[in-house]
DRENTORKOL-3810 file (N, C-alpha, C; in nm, 4 decimals):
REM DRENTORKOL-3810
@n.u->7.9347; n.v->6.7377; n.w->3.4971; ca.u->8.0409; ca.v->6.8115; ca.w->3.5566; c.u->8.1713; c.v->6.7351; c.w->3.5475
@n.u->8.2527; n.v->6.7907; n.w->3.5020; ca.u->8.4048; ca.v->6.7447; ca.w->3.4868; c.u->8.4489; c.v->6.7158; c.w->3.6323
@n.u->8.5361; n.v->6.6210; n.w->3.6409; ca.u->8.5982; ca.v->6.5794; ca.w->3.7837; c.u->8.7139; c.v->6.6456; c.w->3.8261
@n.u->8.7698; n.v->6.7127; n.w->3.7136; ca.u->8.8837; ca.v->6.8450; ca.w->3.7465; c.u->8.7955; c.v->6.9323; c.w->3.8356
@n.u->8.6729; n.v->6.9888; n.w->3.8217; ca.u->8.6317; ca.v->7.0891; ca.w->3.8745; c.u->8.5958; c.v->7.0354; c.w->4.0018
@n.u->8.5052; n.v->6.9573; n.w->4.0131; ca.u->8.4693; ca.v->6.8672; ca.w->4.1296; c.u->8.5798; c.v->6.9335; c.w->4.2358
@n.u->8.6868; n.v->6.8414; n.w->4.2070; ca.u->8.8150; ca.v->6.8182; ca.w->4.2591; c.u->8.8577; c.v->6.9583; c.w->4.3015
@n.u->8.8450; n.v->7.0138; n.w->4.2575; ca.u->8.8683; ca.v->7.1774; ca.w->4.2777; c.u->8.7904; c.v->7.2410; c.w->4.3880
@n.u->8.6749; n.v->7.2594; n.w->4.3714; ca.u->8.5378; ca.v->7.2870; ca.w->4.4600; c.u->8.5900; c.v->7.2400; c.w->4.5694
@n.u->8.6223; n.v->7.1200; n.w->4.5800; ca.u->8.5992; ca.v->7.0309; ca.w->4.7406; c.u->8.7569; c.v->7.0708; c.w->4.7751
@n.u->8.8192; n.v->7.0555; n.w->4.7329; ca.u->8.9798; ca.v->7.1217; ca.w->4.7562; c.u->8.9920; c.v->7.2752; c.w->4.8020
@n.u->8.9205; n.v->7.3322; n.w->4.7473; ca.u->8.9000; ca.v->7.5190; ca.w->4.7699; c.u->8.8248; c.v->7.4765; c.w->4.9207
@n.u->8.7017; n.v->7.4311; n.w->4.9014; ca.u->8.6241; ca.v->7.4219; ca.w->5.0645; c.u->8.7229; c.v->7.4092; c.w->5.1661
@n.u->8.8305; n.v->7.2808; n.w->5.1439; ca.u->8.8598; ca.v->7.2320; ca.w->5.2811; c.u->8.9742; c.v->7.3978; c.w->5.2787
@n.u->9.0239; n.v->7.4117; n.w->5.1919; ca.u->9.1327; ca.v->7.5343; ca.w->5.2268; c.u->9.0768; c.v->7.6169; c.w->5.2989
@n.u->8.9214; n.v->7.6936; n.w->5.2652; ca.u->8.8789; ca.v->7.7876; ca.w->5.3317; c.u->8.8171; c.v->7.7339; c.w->5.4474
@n.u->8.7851; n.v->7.5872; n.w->5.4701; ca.u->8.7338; ca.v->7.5294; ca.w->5.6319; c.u->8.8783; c.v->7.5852; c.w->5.7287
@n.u->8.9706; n.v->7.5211; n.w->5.6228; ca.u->9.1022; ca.v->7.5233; ca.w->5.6896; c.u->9.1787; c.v->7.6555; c.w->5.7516
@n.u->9.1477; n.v->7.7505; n.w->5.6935; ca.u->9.1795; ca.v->7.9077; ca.w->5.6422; c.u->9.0694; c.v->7.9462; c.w->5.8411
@n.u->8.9258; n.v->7.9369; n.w->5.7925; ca.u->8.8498; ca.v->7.9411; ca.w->5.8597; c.u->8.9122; c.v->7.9049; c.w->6.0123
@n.u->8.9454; n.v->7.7802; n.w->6.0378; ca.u->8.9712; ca.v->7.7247; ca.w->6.1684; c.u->9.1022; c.v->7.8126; c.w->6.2490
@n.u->9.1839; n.v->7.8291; n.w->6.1309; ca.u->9.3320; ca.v->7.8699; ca.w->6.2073; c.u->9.2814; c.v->8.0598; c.w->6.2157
@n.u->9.1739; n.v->8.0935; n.w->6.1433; ca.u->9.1674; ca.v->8.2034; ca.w->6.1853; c.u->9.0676; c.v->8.2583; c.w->6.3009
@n.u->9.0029; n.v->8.1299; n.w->6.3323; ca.u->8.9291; ca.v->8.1527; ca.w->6.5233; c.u->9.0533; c.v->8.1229; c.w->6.6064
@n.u->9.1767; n.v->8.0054; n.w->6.5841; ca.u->9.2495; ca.v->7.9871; ca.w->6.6621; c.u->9.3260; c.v->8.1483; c.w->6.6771
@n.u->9.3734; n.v->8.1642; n.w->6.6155; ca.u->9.4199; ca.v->8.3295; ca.w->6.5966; c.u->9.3525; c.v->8.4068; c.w->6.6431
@n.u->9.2465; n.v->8.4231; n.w->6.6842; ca.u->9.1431; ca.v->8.5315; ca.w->6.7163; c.u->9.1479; c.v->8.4583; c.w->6.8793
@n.u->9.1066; n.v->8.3489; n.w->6.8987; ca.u->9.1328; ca.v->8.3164; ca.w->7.0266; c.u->9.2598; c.v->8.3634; c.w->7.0735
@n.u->9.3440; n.v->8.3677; n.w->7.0535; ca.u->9.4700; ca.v->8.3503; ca.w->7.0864; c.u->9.4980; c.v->8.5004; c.w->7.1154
@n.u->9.4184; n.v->8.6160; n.w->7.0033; ca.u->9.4441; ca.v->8.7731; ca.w->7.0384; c.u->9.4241; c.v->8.7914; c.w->7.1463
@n.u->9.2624; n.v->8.7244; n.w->7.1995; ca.u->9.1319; ca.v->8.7723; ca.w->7.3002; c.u->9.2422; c.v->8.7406; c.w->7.4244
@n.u->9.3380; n.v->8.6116; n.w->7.4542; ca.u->9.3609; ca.v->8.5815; ca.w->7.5020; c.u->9.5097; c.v->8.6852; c.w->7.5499
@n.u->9.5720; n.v->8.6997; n.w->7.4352; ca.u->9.6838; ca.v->8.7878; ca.w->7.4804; c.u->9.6426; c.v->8.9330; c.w->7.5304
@n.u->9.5463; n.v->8.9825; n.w->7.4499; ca.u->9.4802; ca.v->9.1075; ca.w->7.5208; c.u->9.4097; c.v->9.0861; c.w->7.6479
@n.u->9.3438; n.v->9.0008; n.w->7.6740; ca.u->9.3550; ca.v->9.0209; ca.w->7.8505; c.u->9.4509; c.v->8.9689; c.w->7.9431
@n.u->9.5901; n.v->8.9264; n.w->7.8985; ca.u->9.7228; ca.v->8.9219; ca.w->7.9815; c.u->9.7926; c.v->9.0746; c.w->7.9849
@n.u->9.7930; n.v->9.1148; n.w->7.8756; ca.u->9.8348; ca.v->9.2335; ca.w->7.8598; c.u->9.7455; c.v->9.3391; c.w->7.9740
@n.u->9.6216; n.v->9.3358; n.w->7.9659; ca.u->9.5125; ca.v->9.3970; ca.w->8.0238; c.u->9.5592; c.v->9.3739; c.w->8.1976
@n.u->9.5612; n.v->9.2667; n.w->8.1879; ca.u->9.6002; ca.v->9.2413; ca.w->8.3298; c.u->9.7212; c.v->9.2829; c.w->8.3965
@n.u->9.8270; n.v->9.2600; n.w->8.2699; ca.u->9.9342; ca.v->9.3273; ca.w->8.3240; c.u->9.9667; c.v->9.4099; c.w->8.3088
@n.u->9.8694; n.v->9.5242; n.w->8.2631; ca.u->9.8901; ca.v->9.6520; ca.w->8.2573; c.u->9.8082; c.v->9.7076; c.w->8.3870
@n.u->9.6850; n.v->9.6632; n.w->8.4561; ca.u->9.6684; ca.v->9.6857; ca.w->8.5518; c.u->9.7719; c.v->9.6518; c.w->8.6867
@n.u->9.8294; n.v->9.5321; n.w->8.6507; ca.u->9.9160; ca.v->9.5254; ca.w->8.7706; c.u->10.0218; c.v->9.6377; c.w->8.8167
@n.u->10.1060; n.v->9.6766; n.w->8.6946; ca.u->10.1795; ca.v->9.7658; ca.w->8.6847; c.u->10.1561; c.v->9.9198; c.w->8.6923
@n.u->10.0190; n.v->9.9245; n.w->8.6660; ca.u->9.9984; ca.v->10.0979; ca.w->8.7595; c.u->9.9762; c.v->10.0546; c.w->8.8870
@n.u->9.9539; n.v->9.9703; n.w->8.9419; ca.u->9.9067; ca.v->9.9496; ca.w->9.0409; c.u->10.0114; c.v->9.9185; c.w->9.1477
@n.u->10.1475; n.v->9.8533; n.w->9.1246; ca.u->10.2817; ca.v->9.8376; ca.w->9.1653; c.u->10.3534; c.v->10.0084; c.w->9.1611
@n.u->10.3332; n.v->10.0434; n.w->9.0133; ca.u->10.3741; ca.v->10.1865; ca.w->9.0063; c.u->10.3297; c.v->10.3526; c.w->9.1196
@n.u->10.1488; n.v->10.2532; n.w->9.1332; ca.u->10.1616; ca.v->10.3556; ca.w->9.2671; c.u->10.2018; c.v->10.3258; c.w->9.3913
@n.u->10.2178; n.v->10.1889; n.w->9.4068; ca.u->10.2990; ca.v->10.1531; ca.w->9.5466; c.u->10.4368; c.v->10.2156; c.w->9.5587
@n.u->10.5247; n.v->10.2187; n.w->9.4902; ca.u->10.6726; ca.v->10.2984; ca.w->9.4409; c.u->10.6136; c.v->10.3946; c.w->9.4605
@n.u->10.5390; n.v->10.4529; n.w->9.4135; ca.u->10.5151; ca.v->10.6101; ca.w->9.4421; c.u->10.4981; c.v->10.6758; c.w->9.5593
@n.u->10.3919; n.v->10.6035; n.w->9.6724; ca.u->10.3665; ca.v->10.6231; ca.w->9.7721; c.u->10.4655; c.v->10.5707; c.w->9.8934
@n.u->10.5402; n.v->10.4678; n.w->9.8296; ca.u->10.6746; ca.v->10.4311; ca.w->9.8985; c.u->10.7860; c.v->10.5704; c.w->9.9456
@n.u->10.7431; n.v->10.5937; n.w->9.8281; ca.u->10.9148; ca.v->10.7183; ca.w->9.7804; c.u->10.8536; c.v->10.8592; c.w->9.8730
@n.u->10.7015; n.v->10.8899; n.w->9.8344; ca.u->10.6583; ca.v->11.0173; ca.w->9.9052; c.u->10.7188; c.v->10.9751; c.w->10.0958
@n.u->10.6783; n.v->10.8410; n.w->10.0890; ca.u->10.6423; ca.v->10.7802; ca.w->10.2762; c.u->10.8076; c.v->10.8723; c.w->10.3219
@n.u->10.9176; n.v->10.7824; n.w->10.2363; ca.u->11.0781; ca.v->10.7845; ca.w->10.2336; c.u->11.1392; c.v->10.8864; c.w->10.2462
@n.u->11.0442; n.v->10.9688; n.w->10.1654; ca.u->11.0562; ca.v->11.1336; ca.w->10.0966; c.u->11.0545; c.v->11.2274; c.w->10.3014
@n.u->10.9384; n.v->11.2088; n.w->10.2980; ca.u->10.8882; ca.v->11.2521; ca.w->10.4431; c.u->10.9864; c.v->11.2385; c.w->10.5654
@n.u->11.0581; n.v->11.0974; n.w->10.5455; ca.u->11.1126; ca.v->11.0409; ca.w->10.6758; c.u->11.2317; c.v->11.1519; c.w->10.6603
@n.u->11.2985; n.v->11.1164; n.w->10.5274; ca.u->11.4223; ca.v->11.2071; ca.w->10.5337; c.u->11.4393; c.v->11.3581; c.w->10.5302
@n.u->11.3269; n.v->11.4333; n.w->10.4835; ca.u->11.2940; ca.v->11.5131; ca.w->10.5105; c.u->11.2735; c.v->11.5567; c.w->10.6613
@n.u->11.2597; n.v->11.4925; n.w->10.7340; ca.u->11.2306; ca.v->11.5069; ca.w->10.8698; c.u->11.3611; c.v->11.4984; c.w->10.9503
@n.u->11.4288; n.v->11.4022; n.w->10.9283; ca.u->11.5689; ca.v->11.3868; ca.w->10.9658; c.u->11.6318; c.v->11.4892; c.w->10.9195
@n.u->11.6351; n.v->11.5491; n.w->10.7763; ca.u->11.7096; ca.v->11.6753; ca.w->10.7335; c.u->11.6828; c.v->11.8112; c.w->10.8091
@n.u->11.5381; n.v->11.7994; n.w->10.8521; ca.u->11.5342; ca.v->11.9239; ca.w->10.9251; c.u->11.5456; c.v->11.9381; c.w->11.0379
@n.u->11.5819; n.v->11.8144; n.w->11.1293; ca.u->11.6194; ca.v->11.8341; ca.w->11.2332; c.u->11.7876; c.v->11.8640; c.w->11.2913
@n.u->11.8472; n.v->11.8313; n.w->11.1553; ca.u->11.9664; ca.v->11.8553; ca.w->11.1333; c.u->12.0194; c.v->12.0031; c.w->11.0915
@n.u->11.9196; n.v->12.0793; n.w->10.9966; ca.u->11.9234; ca.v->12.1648; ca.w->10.9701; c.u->11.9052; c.v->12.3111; c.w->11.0746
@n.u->11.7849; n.v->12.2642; n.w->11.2018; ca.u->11.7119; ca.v->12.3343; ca.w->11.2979; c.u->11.8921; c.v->12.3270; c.w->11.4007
@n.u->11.9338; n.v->12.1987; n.w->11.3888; ca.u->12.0808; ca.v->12.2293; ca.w->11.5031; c.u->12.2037; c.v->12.3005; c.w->11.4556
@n.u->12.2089; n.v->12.3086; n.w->11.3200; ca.u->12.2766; ca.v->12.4026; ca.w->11.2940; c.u->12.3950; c.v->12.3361; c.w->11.2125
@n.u->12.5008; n.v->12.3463; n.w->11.0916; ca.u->12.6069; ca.v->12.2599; ca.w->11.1123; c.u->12.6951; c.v->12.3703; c.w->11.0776
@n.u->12.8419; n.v->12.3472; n.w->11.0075; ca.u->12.9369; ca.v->12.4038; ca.w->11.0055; c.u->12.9323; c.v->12.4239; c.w->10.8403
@n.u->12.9058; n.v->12.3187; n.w->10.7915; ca.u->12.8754; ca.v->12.2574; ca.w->10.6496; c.u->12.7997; c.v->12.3127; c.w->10.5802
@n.u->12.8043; n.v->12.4610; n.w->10.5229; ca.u->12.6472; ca.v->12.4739; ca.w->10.4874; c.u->12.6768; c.v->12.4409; c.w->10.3220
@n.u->12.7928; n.v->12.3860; n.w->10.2626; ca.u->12.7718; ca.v->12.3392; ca.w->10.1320; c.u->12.6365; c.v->12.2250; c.w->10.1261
@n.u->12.7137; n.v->12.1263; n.w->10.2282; ca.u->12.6753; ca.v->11.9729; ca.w->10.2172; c.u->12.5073; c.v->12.0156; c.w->10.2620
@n.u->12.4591; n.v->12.1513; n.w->10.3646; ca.u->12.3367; ca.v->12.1095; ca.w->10.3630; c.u->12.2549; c.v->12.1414; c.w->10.2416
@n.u->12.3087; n.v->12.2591; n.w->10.2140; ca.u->12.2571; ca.v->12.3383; ca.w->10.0682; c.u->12.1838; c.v->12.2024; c.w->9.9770
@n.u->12.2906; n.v->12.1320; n.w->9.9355; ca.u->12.3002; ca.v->12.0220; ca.w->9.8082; c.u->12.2028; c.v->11.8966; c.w->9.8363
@n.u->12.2456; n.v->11.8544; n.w->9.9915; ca.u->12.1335; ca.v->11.7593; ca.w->10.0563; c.u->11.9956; c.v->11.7824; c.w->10.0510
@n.u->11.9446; n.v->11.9333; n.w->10.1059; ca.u->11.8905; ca.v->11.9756; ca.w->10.0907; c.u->11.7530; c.v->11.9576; c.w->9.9040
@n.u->11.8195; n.v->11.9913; n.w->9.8459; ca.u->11.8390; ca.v->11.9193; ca.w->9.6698; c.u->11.7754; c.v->11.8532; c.w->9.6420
@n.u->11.8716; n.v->11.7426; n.w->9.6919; ca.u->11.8641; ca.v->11.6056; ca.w->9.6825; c.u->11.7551; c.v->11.5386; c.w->9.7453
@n.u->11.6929; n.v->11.5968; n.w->9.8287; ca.u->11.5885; ca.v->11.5614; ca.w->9.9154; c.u->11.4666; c.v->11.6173; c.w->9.8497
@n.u->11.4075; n.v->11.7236; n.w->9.8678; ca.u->11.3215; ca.v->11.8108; ca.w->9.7895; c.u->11.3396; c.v->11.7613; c.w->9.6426
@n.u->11.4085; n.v->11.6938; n.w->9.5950; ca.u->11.3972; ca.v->11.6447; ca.w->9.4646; c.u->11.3491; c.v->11.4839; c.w->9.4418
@n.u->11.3285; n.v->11.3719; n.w->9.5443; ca.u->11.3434; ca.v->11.2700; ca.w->9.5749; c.u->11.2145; c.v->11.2143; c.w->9.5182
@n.u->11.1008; n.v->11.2786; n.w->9.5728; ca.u->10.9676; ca.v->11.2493; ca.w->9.4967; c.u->11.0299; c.v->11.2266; c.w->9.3192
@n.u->11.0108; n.v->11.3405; n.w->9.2939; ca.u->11.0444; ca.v->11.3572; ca.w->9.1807; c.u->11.0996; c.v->11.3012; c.w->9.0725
@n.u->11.2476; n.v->11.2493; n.w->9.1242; ca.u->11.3413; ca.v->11.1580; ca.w->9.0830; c.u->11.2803; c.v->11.0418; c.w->9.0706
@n.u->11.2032; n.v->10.9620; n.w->9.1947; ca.u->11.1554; ca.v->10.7928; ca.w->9.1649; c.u->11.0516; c.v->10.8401; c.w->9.1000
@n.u->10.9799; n.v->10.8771; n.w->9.0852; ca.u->10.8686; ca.v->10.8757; ca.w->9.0031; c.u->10.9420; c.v->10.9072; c.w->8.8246
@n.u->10.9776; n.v->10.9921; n.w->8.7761; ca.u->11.0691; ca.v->10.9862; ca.w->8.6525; c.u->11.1240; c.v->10.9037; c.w->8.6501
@n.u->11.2375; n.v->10.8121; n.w->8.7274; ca.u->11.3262; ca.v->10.7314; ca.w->8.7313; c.u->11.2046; c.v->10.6139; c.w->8.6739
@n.u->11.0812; n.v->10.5713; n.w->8.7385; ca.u->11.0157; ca.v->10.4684; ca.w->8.7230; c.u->10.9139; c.v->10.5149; c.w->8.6328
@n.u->10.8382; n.v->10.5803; n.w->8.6313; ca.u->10.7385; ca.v->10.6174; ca.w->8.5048; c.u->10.7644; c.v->10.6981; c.w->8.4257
@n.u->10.8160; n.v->10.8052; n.w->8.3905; ca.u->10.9080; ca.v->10.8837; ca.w->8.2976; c.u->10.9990; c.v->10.7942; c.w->8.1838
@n.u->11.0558; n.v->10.7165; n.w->8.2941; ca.u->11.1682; ca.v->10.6456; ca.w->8.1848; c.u->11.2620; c.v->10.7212; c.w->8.1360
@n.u->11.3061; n.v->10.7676; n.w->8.2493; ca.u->11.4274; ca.v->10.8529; ca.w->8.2439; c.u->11.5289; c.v->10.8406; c.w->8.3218
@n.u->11.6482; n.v->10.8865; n.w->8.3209; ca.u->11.7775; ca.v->10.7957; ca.w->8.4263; c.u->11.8111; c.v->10.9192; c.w->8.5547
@n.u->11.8114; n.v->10.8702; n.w->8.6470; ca.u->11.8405; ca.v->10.9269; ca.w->8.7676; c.u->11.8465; c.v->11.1105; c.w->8.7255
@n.u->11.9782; n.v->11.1039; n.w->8.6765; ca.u->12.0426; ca.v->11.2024; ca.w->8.6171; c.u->11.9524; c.v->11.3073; c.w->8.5199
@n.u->11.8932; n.v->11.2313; n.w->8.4521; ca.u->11.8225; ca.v->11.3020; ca.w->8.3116; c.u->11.6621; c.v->11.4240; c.w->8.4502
@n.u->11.6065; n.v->11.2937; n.w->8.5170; ca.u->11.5357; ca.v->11.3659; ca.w->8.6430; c.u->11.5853; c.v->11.4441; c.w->8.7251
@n.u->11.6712; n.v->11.4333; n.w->8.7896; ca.u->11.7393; ca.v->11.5423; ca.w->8.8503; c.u->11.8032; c.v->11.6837; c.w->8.7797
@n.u->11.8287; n.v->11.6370; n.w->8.6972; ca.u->11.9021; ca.v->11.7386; ca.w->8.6229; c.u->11.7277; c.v->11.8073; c.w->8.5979
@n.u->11.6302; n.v->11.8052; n.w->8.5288; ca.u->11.5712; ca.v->11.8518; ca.w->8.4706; c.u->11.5046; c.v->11.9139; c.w->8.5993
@n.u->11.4727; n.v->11.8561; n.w->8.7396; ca.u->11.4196; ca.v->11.9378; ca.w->8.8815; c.u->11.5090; c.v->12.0489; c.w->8.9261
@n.u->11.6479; n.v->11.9950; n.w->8.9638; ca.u->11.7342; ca.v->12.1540; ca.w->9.0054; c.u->11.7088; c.v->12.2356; c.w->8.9046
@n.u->11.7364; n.v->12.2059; n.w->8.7541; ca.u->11.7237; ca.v->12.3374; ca.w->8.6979; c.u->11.6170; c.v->12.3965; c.w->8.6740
@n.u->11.4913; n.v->12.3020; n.w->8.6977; ca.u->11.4059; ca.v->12.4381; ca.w->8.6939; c.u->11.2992; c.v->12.4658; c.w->8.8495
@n.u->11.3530; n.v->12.3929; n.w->8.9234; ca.u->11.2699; ca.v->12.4014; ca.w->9.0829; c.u->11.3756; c.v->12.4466; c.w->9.1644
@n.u->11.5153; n.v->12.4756; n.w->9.1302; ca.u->11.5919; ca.v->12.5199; ca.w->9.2580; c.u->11.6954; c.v->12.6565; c.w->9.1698
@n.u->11.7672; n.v->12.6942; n.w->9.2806; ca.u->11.8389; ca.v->12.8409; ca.w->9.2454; c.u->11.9330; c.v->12.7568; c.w->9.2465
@n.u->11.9720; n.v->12.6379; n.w->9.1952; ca.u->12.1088; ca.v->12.5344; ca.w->9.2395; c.u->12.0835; c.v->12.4752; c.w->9.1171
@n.u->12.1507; n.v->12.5032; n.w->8.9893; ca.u->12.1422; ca.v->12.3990; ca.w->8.9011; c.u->12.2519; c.v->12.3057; c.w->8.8583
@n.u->12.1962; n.v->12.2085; n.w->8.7864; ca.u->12.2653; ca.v->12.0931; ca.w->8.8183; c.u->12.4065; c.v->12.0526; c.w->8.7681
@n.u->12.4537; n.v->12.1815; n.w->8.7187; ca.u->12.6127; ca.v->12.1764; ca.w->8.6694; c.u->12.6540; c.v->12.2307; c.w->8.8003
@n.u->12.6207; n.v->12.3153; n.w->8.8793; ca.u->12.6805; ca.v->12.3376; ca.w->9.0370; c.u->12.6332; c.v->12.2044; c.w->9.0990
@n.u->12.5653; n.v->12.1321; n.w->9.1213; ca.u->12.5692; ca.v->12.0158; ca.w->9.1939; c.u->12.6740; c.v->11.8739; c.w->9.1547
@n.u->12.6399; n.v->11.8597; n.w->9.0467; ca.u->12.7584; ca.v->11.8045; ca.w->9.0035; c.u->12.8976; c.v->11.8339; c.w->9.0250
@n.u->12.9357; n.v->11.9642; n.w->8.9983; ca.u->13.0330; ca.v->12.0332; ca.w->9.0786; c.u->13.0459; c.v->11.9636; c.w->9.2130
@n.u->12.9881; n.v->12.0125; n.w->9.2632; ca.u->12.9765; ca.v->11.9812; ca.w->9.4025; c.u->13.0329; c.v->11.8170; c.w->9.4392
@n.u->12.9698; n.v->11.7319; n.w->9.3812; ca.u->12.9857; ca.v->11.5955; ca.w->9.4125; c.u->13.1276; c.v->11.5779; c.w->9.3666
@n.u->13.1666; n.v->11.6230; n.w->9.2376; ca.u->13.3290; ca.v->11.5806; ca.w->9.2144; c.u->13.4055; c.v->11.6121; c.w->9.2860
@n.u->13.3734; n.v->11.7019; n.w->9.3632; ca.u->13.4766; ca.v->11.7726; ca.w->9.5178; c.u->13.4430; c.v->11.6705; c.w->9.6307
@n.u->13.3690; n.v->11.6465; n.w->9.6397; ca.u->13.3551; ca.v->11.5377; ca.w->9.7767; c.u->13.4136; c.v->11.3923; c.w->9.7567
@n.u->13.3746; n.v->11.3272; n.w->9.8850; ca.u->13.4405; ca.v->11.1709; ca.w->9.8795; c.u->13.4207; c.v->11.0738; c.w->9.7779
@n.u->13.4998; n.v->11.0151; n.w->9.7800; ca.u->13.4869; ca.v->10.8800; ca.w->9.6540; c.u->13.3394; c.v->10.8516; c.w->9.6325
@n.u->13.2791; n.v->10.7812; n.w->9.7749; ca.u->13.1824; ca.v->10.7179; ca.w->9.8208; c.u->13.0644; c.v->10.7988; c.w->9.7563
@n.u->13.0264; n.v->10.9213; n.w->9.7822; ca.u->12.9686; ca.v->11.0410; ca.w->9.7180; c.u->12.9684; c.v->10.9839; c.w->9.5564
@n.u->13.0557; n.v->11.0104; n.w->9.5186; ca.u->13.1261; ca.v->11.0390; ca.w->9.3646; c.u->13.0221; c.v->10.9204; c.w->9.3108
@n.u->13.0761; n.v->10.7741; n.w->9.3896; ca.u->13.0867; ca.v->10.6590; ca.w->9.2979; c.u->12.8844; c.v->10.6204; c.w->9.3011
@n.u->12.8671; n.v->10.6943; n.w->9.4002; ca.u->12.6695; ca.v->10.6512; ca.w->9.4123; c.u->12.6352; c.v->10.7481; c.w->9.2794
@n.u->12.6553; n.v->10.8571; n.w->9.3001; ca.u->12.6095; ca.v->10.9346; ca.w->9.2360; c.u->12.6121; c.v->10.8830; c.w->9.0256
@n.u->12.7942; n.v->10.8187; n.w->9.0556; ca.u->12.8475; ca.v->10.7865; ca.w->8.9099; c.u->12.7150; c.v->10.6942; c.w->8.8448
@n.u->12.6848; n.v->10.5772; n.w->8.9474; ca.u->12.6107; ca.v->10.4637; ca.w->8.8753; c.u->12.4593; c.v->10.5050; c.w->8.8513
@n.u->12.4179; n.v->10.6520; n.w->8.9031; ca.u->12.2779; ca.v->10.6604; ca.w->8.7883; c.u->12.1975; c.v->10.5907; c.w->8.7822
@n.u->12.1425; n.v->10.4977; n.w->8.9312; ca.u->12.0422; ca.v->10.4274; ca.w->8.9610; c.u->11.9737; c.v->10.4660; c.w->9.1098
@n.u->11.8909; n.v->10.4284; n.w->9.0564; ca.u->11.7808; ca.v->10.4719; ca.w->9.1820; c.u->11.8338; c.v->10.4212; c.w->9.3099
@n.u->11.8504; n.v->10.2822; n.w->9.3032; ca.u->11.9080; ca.v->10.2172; ca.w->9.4785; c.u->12.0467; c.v->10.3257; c.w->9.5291
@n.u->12.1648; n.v->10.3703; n.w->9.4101; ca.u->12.2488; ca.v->10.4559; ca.w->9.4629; c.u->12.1551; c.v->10.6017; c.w->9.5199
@n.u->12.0892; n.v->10.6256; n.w->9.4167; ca.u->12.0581; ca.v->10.7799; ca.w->9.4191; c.u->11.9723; c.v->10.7748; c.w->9.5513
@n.u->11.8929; n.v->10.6833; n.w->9.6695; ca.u->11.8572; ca.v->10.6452; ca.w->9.7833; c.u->12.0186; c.v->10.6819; c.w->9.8988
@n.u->12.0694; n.v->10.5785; n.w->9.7880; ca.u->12.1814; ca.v->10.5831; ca.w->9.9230; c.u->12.2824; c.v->10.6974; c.w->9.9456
@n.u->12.2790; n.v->10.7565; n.w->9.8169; ca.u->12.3398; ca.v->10.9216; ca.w->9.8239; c.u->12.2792; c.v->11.0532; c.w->9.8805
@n.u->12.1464; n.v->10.9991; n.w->9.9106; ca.u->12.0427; ca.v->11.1075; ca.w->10.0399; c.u->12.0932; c.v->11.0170; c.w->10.1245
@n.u->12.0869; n.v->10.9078; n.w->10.1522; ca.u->12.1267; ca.v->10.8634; ca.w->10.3236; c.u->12.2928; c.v->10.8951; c.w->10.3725
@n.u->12.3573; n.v->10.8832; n.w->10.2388; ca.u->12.4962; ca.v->10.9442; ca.w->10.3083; c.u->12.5442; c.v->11.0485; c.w->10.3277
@n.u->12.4439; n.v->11.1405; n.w->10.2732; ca.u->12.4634; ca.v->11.2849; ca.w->10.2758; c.u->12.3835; c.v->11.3492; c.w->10.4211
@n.u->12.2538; n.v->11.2701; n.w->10.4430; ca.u->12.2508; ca.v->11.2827; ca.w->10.5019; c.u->12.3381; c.v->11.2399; c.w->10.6547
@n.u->12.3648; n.v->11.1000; n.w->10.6577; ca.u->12.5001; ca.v->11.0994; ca.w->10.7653; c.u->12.5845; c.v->11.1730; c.w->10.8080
@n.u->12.6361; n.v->11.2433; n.w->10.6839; ca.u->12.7247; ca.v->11.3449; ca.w->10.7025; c.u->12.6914; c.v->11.4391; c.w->10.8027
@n.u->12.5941; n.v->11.4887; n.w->10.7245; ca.u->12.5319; ca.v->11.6096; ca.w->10.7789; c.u->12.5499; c.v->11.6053; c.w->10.9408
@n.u->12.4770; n.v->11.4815; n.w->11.0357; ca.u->12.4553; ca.v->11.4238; ca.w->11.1471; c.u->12.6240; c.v->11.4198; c.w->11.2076
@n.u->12.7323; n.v->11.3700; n.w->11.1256; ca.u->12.8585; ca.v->11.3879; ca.w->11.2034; c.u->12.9272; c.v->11.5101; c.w->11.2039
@n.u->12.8461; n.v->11.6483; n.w->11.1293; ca.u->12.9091; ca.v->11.7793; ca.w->11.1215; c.u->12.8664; c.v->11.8282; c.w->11.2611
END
């Protein structure tokens, strides 16, 4: 046997020992990222239904406050109309807002127009007529505003 070939043989082996090794490290390394992933995909439905059951709990409270506001009567019946909305839409909104993957706006818009006789070019309406404060929650299209634009609407409501 020629020592070119030799040389060859034992050179090819270690490549494919070599080939061999980095491809268990690689395979370890999948097993390993697929159960982080695994894990953190369980964490995250699992956070996702806490938000959920958060927002229904939230949903309820203000709902409750709205109708006791509603049962006394106000002067306002724009602001209750729209509050009103905004409330009955609230589930809805955090849950799209957070699992949908959709922006405040894109959820709402898509609930008034097809769950209310109020769609969402009259609500919008609506908000550009009212206070700054109104305007500017509504402008930023995030969930923490779109919270605090049911609590100030609701306020309102409470000083009519």
């Amino acid at each position: 046997m020629n020592i070119t070939l030799v040389g060859g043989i034992v050179i090819g082996i270690f490549v494919m020992a070599l080939l061999y090794v980095r491809g268990e490290n690689y395979r370890k390394e999948l097993e390993r990222t697929k159960a982080l992933y695994n894990k953190v995909n369980r964490e995250t439905r699992y956070l996702t239904d806490v938000v959920l059951e958060l927002a229904k709990e939230e949903q309820r409270i203000l709902l409750e406050r709205f109708t006791r506001f509603k049962k006394r009567g106000t002067p306002n019946i724009e602001l209750l109309k729209f509050t009103s909305v905004l409330i009955e839409a609230y589930e809805v909104v955090i849950s799209e807002a957070t699992v949908g993957h959709k922006t405040v706006h894109e959820a709402f818009k898509e609930y008034a127009n097809n769950n209310t006789n109020i769609g969402f070019e009259e609500f919008n309406n609506y908000l550009i007529q009212t206070s700054a404060n109104k305007r500017q929650y509504w402008a930023k299209n995030t969930l923490h505003d779109y919270i605090d634009l049911c609590k100030v609407m609701l306020d309102e409501l409470e000083l009519s």
